[in-house]
C-alpha angles and dihedrals in degrees: 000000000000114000094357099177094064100030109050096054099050087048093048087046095041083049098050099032095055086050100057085044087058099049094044089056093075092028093063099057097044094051120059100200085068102081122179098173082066092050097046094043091055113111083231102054086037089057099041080043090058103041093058087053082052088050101038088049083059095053091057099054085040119109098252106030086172084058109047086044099064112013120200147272091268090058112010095197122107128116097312093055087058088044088059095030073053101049086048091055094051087044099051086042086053106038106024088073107146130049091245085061102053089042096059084045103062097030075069091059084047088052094054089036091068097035076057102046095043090055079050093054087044101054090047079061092053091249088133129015118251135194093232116080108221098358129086117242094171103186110325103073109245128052091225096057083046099048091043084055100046086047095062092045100052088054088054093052091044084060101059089029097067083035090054088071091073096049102084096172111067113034091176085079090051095056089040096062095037084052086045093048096049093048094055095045084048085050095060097039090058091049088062086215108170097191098048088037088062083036088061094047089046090048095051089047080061099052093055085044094050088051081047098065109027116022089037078176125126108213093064089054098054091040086057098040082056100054089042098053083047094058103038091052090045095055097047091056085054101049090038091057090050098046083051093051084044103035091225117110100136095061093091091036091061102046085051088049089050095057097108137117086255090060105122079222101036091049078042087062094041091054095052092046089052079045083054098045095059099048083051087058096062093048110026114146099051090018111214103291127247128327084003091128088102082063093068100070092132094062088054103141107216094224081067093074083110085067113012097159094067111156102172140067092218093212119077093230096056095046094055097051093051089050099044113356129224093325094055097045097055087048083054096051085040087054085047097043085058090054091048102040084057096058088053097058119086108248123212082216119123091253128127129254096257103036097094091051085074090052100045081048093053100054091044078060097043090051088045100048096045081057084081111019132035130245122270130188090277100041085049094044098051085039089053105041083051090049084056096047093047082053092050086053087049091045088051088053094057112039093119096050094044118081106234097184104080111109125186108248116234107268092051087047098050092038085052084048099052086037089055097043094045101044086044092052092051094041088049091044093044097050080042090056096036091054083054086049096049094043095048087044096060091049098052096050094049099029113106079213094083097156133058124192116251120225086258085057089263128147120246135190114232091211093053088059090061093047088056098045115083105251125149093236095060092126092066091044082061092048089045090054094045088050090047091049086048089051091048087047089063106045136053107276129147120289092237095029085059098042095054094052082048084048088049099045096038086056096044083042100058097034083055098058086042089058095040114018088173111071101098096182082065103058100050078050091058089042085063101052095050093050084060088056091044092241087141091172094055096049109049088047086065094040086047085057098048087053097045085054088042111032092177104044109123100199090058097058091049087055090049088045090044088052102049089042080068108052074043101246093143102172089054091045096048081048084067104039091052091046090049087040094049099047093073118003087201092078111093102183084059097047092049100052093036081051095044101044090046086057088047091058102040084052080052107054 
């Protein structure tokens, strides 16, 4: 699959969730504990609700409405990824109706979290090979996604595991969560995660602060000093013992030494967020709609030419107010006010004391660390199944308030009913199509098969079957098949082999900026590939465009000079290495070829 860290799991969870969505549908009008009109009258759901509307209404008025709809494989977010994270949280608010419930819930993250965090021991000790050189992935992709995970989780066990010293009957839970703590800290200690590893710290601030204000007893603070000191011992006895098997136990220490403004990735950071800021100038109030970063070529910083495909804010902040401007971003703290304000009321619920502190904890985390880094499935899923929990405690405090006697009358309930399962079953058949696509797409591009027979005996591209197939990651079947024509240009194919998958790609190529004049990114890509054809022409009118999108990309103006140096304008082509020189001295590959072509020219003269 392409991309198979990020896209498996949001099909699987896409597939299963609707489902489930599916099933719940007839199982909420024939039981009457499961009560919806409690859910959907709750502050919390009213305000996430509202805040989707807020977001939805931005990605119309965005520039690519299709896009921020429904994302694509590298990310798999956009709208429909909150319409499902949505329908989980209602589902956990229905159905997840009693604290046995949600504790069995969440003792099953805890589980995985461990399976996850042993195969994460295991490939610091070489077990299984990673893609990250030093830091621990285990089995989702990315250390990030993995630490941000692990951080969750460890909030969540730290929840049942100061609880654990007031179950007296059962001392297998107590060593469970402490197990469960002490693989997740180790977890994040083996990801190496600055930003989740200050989250953490952050998180566990709030906590004391939370004891502080509300418990002001001692004996919770000493209980919680206690397990603390437990897990934190226990953990670096862990991680020691594994630094010592791996002889690297300044890895961490130096990453943590390097946080610093002067950090090349920390200014990096600094320098998207200014980029941010000013595309957040020229649309302030509704923001430009999901996956609409590509949109904001003309606020390129040129001391971003490390990472000049950036498609995320990286602060939470920031990326809400790109998504859905200011409007977006108070419905979210709204949405955030209301989670708060509930861990702060006294439930009559059968939880202990000091219970809420660690959720509380774990939402400061979740705020902090989405400061540096951006949400994934996981991220969203945990996030959203607390965010549930946090409305069945609502829904507890105000049982007495809430009417429980309205019932959907029969033509509603059956119409919900036909709309869910109907909704479920095209959601479940289109992630099913789209995982035959993605995997067929990422054969076609790397197979050495590149042709099947036609019924009239023609040849056919496959990759040209899935161009022509509706599918809402088109855009990266085009870049597969310009990738596919670049690589036929270089080897020794035959000549009309080679000139039908140009014919294919020229014609996806130019359909695609038709469609969607606005992906700079994309341009400079397709300049490329007719550069590799010689169709020079060709080539420096899409480059033209992508500079005139983004007056200050550097890469852009080398091609161009690249370019020019070989139709020999030399004069013109020296014009574009000095601009792309003089935008960030730091750049090295700028400054040679600007030295060297200066030296050319004056040779030449």
């Amino acid at each position: 699959m392409i991309f198979p860290t990020v896209t498996f799991k949001n099909f699987v969870f896409r597939i299963l969730l609707s489902l489930c969505f599916a099933i719940s549908s007839l199982l909420i009008f024939n039981h009457k504990k499961y009560n919806l009109f409690l859910v959907l009258k709750s502050k919390i759901t009213i305000s996430l609700f509202v805040f989707l509307l807020i977001v939805l209404l931005a990605d119309l008025l965005g520039p690519n409405f299709y896009v921020s709809f429904w994302s694509n494989y590298s990310r798999m977010e956009g709208f429909v990824t909150y319409i499902h994270l949505f329908i989980l949280f209602l589902l956990l608010s229905v159905f997840l109706n009693t604290l046995k419930r949600w504790f069995v819930f969440f003792n099953s993250i805890l589980v995985s979290s461990m399976v996850l965090s042993v195969f994460g021991i295991a490939q610091k000790m070489g077990c299984y090979p990673s893609d990250f050189i030093e830091r621990v992935d285990s089995l989702l992709g990315n250390p990030i996604f993995f630490a941000v995970y692990t951080g969750l989780c460890f909030f969540i066990a730290l929840f049942f595991f100061v609880a654990s010293a007031n179950i007296k009957k059962n001392r297998f839970l107590k060593y469970f969560y402490l197990a469960a703590c002490v693989l997740n800290l180790v977890s994040i200690y083996l990801t190496q995660t600055r930003s989740v590893i200050l989250a953490s710290i952050a998180g566990l601030i709030a906590v004391g602060l939370y004891y502080g204000f509300t418990l002001r007893k001692a004996q919770f603070v000493i209980c919680l000093l206690k397990k603390l000191v437990t897990v934190t011992f226990t953990s670096f006895l862990i991680v020691t013992a594994l630094n010592f098997y791996v002889s690297q136990n300044q890895d961490l220490m130096d990453r943590l030494a390097s946080s610093s403004f002067e950090d090349a990735s920390a200014h990096e950071r600094l320098l998207i967020w200014k980029q941010t800021f000013e595309a957040i100038k020229e649309r302030p109030v509704l923001g430009w709609g999901q996956e609409s970063f590509a949109y904001m070529a003309k606020y390129y910083l040129p001391g971003l030419w490390k990472q000049p495909g950036q498609d995320r804010a990286h602060n939470i902040i920031l990326e809400l107010l790109t998504t859905c401007g200011v409007v977006g971003l108070v419905s979210y703290a709204i949405f955030f006010i209301f989670l708060f304000t509930v861990l702060f009321k006294k439930s009559s619920l059968d939880l202990f004391p000091d219970q809420k502190a660690f959720l509380f904890g774990g939402l400061v985390f979740y705020l902090i660390n989405n400061l540096f880094v951006f949400d994934n499935i996981t991220s969203y899923i945990l996030f959203f199944s607390a965010a549930a929990f946090i409305n069945f405690i609502y829904i507890q405090q105000k049982l007495d308030i809430i009417s429980t006697k309205e019932k959907f009358n029969k033509v509603l309930s059956y119409s919900f009913i036909c709309i869910s399962v109907t909704l479920a079953t095209y959601s479940v058949c289109q992630s099913i199509e789209n995982i035959r696509i993605n995997i067929s797409l990422k054969r076609a591009a790397n197979s050495p098969n590149l042709f099947f027979v036609r019924l009239d005996g023609s040849l056919k591209l496959i990759i040209e079957n899935i161009l022509e197939t509706k599918f809402f990651a088109h855009s990266e079947a085009v870049e597969q098949t310009m990738l596919l024509a670049m690589r036929a240009a270089t080897q020794q194919a035959d000549p009309k082999v080679r000139q039908y998958i140009f014919k294919v790609a020229d014609a996806a190529i130019k359909k695609e900026i038709l469609d969607d004049p606005g992906k700079t990114y994309f341009l400079y890509y397709s300049g490329d590939f007719y550069l590799k054809y010689g169709l020079v022409n060709q080539a420096e009118a899409n480059y033209i465009e992508a500079l005139r999108q983004s007056p200050n990309n550097q890469h852009t103006l080398i091609a161009l000079g690249k370019l020019n140096a070989s139709k020999n304008d030399y004069v013109k082509a020296l014009s574009f290495f000095k601009k792309a020189a003089q935008l960030d001295p730091s750049f090295p590959e700028a400054q040679e070829i600007y030295a060297n072509s200066l030296q050319a020219v004056q040779n030449k003269n």
